[in-house]
N, C-alpha and C positions, 0 to 999 in steps of 0.2 A: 042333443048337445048339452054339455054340463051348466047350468045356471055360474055364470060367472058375478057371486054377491057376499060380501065379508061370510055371513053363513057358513055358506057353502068350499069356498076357500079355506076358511079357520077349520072346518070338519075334516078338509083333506090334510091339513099340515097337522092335525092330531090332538086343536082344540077340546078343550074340556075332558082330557084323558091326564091322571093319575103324573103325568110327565110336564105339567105344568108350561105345557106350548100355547101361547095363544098368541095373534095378531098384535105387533107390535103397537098398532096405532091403527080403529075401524076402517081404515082405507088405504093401510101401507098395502095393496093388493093390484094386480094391475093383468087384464088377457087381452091375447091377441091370437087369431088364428087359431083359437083350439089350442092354445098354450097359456100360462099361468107362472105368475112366479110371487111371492108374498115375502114379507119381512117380517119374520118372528120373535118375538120373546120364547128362550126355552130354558126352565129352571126357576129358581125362586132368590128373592133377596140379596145378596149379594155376587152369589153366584148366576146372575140369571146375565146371560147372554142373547145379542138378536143375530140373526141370522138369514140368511134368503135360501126358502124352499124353491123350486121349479115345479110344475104340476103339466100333465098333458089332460086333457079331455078325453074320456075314454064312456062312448055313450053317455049317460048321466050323471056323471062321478068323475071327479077332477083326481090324475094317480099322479102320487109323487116318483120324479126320477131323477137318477143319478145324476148330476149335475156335471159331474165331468165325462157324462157319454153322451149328453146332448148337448153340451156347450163348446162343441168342437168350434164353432166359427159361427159368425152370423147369417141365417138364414140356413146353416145346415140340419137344422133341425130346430130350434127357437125361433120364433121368427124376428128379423132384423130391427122391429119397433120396439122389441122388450130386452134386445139380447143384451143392451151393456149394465142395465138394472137387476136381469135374471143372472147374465153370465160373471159381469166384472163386480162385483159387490160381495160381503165377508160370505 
C-alpha cells in the first residue's frame, strides 16, 4: 500500500518537477481508504494558483486521477470521509 506522507503525496502531485507544483501547506494532504486527495500550489509568483489533486493507491505509488470520473458521488469511488475536501473544493 502506498505510504500516505507529505513526501510521498507531493511526489505524486509532481513536486519538485520544473512545473513548479508543490504542497500548498506540509499537511494540506489527507487518505482514506486507498484514496488521496492534497492542495496544491501550481506555478510561481503571481500566477501561482492552489488547487486539489485526487490520488488512488496503486501498489506503492499514489496515481493521480481524473477528478471528474471519480468524483461522481460520495462513496462511488472516493471514499465518503475525503469526498467533499477531494470532490467539492477548486
Amino acid at each position: 500500500m502506498a505510504t500516505c506522507d507529505a513526501a510521498s503525496i507531493n511526489e505524486a502531485a509532481g513536486g519538485g518537477t520544473a512545473q513548479g507544483v508543490e504542497l500548498a501547506q506540509p499537511d494540506s494532504f489527507t487518505c482514506a481508504d486507498g484514496w488521496a486527495y492534497a492542495f496544491v500550489n501550481v506555478g510561481s509568483g503571481d500566477e501561482q494558483v492552489t488547487v486539489t489533486k485526487v490520488f488512488e493507491a496503486e501498489g506503492q505509488f499514489w496515481v493521480e486521477k481524473d477528478r471528474a470520473t471519480v468524483c461522481a458521488g460520495p462513496g462511488d469511488q472516493v471514499p465518503a470521509s475525503i469526498y467533499r475536501d477531494a470532490c467539492e473544493t477548486n
